[in-house]
N, C-alpha and C positions, 0 to 999 in steps of 0.2 A: 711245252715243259721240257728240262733236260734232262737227260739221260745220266743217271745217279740216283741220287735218293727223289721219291715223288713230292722233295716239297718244292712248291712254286715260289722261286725264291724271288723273280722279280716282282710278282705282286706284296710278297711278308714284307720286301725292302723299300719298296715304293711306299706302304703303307706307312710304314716306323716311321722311316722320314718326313713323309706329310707329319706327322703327328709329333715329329722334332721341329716344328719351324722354328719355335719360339728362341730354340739355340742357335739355330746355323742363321738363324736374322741375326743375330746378335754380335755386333762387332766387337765386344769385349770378351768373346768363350770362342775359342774355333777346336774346343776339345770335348766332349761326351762317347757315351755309347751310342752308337748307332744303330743297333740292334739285340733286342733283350730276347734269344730267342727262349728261353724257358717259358716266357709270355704268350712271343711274335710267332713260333709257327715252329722252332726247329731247337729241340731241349740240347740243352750241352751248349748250343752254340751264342757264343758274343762275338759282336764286330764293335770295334771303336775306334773313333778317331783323333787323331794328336795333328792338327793344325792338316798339312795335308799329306798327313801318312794316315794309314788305315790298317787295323793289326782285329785278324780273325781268330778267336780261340773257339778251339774246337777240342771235344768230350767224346764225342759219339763219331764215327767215321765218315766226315764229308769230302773227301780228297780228290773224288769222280767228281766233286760239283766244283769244286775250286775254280776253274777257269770262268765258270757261267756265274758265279757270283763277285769275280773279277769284273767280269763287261758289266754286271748292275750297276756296282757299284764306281764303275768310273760313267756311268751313264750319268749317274747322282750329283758325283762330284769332282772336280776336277783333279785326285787324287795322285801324288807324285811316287807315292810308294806302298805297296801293297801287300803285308807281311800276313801268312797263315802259319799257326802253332797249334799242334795237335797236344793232347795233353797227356803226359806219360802211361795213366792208366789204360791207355789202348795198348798197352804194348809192342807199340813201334820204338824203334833209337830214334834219337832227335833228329839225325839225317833224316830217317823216311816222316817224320811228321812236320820237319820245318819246310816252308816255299816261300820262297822270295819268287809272287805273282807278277808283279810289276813293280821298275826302277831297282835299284843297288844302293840304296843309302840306307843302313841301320840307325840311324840318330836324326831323330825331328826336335825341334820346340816347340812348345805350343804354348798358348794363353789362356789365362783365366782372370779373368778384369784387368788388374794392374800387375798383375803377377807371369813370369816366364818359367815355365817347366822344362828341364832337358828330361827327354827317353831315349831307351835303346829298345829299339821296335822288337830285336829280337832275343831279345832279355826270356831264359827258360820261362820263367815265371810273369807275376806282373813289369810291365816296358819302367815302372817309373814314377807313375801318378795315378791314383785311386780314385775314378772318376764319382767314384758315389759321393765320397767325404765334400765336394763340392761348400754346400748347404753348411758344413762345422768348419771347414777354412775360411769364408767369409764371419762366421760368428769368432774366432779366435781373432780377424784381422779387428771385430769392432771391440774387443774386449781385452787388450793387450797393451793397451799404451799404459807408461810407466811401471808395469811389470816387470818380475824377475819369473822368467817361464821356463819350467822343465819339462822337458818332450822327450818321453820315455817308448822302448822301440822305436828308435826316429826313422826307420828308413829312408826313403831319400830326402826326406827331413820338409816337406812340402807343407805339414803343422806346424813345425816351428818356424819355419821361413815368413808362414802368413802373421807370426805372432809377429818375428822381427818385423816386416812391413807394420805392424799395427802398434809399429813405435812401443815395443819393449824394451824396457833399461836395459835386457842381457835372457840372452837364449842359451842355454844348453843341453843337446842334443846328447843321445843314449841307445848306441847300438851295437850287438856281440860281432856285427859284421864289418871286417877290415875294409871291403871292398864295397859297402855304401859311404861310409864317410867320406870319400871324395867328392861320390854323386850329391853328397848333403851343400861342399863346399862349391860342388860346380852351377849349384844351383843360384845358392847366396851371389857367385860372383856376373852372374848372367844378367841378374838382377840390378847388379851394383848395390848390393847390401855389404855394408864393413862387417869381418869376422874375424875371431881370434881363434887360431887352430888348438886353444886349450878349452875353447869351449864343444867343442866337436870330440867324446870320448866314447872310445870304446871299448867292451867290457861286460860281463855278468850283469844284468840287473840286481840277483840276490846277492852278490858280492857290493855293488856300487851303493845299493838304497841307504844297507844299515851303515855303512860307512861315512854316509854324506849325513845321519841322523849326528853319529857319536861326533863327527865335525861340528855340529850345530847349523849347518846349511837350510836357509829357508827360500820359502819359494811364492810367489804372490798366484799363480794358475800352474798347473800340471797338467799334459797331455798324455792322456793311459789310454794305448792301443796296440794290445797286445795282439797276437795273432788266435786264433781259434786253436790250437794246441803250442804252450807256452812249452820251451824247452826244459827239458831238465837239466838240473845245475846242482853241482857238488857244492856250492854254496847256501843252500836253499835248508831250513830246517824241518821242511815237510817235502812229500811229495805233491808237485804241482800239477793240476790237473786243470785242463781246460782251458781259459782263458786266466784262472789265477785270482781273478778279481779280489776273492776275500782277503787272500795274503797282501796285495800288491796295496791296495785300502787302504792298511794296517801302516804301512809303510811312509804311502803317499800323507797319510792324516798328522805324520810327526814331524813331515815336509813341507806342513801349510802355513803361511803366514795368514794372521786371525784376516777377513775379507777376503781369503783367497778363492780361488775356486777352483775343480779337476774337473775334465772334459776327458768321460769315459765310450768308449765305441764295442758296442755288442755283437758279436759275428759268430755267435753259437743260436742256433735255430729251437735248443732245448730248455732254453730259459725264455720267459716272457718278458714285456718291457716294465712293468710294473715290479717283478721279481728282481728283474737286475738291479735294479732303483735299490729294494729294500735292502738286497744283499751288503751293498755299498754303504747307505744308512748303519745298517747292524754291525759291520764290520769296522766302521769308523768310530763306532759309540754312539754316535747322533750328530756326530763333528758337522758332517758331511749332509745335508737336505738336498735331493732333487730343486732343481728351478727352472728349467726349461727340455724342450726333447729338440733331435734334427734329425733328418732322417734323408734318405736320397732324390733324387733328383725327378723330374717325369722321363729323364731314358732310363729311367729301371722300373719299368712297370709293372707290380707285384699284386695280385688278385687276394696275397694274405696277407696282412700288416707286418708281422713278424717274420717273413723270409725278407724283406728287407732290411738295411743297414740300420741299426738304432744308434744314434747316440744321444746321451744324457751328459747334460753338466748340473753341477751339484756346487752348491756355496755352502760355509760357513755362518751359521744365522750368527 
């Protein structure tokens, strides 16, 4: 065992990955989690892979172990680059918690069926691709053709991009951040997806929605993924709390063309999946029915149904 923390990290990684085969067999996915350790043996900590870079986030102090979870992990796999991020609430600066273990390259691609993701390994936050939503980018790529889809919070826009693949008439993407929308467009062009840089805006949601209302703007599907604490906005005529859901609802309901459907994602632990559901219903007037659930993947092995990813989509009866 090594000398750091006493978890025995090549047996927790040996394990995970036996228990990934079904992904790393798979010639269409060369990106998952590799290790859920909240589950696998070591709380705070995830390892994940992006084709063959490898990015450690770490919660709790592992940085004595880093070298010996380096050699596991290229035991595993043939990894060309091996990024650890510690995560601010320790209270280190990002110098003392970032390492570049192994190689010098910030920027991998990685695959997911037919689809190419750019990351940047050492991105403070998440690299780029949100390995859970998995399981809801394949259901948007089956449920997109001839759509008009609005993907709201797009981040680096990997829900709309699957819509585009899933042969939507026209994407438009919705983020307050200057510095994704390129990542939205570096994605499309990796791809060889056509775009229009007027479809890529950025901007206030509570400024853009009621705007796009009083325009008469509709939409055939809606992607609401908001983050777990929505920001506040001098455009907003409440205070937003949480994920928003009721407000955003409200919003999204006046945005629907009649057979449309939103594809909503849950990432607060204090709501149930049944709740979220109804909240959406109530706030929509009835517009809106649940019709199916997706949830994450098996590298995120979760002992309580609800600390996992939920998402719902909801049609228009």
């Amino acid at each position: 065992m090594h000398q750091g923390t006493t978890i025995d990290w090549r047996a927790s990684l040996d394990a995970a990955w036996t228990k990934r085969s079904s992904l790393w067999q798979n010639p269409q996915i060369d990106c998952f989690r590799v290790f859920h350790g909240y589950e696998e043996g070591s709380r705070g900590t995830v390892i994940e892979k992006f084709n063959d870079a490898a990015v450690i986030d770490y919660k709790t102090d592992i940085r004595d172990d880093l070298p010996h979870i380096k050699t596991v992990l290229l035991d595993l796999f043939p990894f060309k680059n091996i990024i650890a991020k510690g995560h601010q609430s320790l209270g280190l600066s990002l110098k003392e918690r970032t390492h570049v273990l192994h190689g010098n390259d910030a920027l991998a691609t990685c695959h997911e069926h037919e689809l190419k993701f750019s990351v940047k390994l050492d991105a403070p936050h998440n690299p780029g691709l949100y390995l859970d939503a998995r399981d809801a980018r394949q259901w948007i790529v089956n449920n997109s053709a001839d759509r008009r889809i609005l993907n709201l919070f797009a981040f680096t826009g990997s829900l709309g991009l699957s819509a585009a693949h899933g042969k939507a008439t026209e994407v438009i993407h919705l983020d307050r951040s200057k510095e994704l929308l390129p990542r939205i467009q570096e994605n499309y062009r990796i791809n060889g997806v056509q775009f229009e840089a007027r479809n890529f805006l950025r901007g206030d949601i509570y400024k853009h929605l009621p705007r796009a209302i009083k325009a008469g703007k509709r939409f055939d599907g809606i992607i609401l993924d908001p983050p777990p604490k929505v920001y506040q906005s001098p455009y907003a005529k409440h205070k937003p709390s949480g994920q928003d859901f009721s407000a955003l609802i409200k919003y999204c309901a006046q945005l629907l063309n009649p057979g449309g459907w939103v594809l909503g994602m849950l990432h607060r632990f204090d709501f149930s999946w049944d709740d979220f559901e109804d909240q959406v219903t109530q706030a929509s007037n009835g517009l809106l029915l649940p019709e199916s659930r997706l949830t994450s993947g098996i590298d995120f092995p979760e002992s309580l149904p609800d600390k996992k990813l939920r998402v719902s989509t909801f049609i228009t009866p």
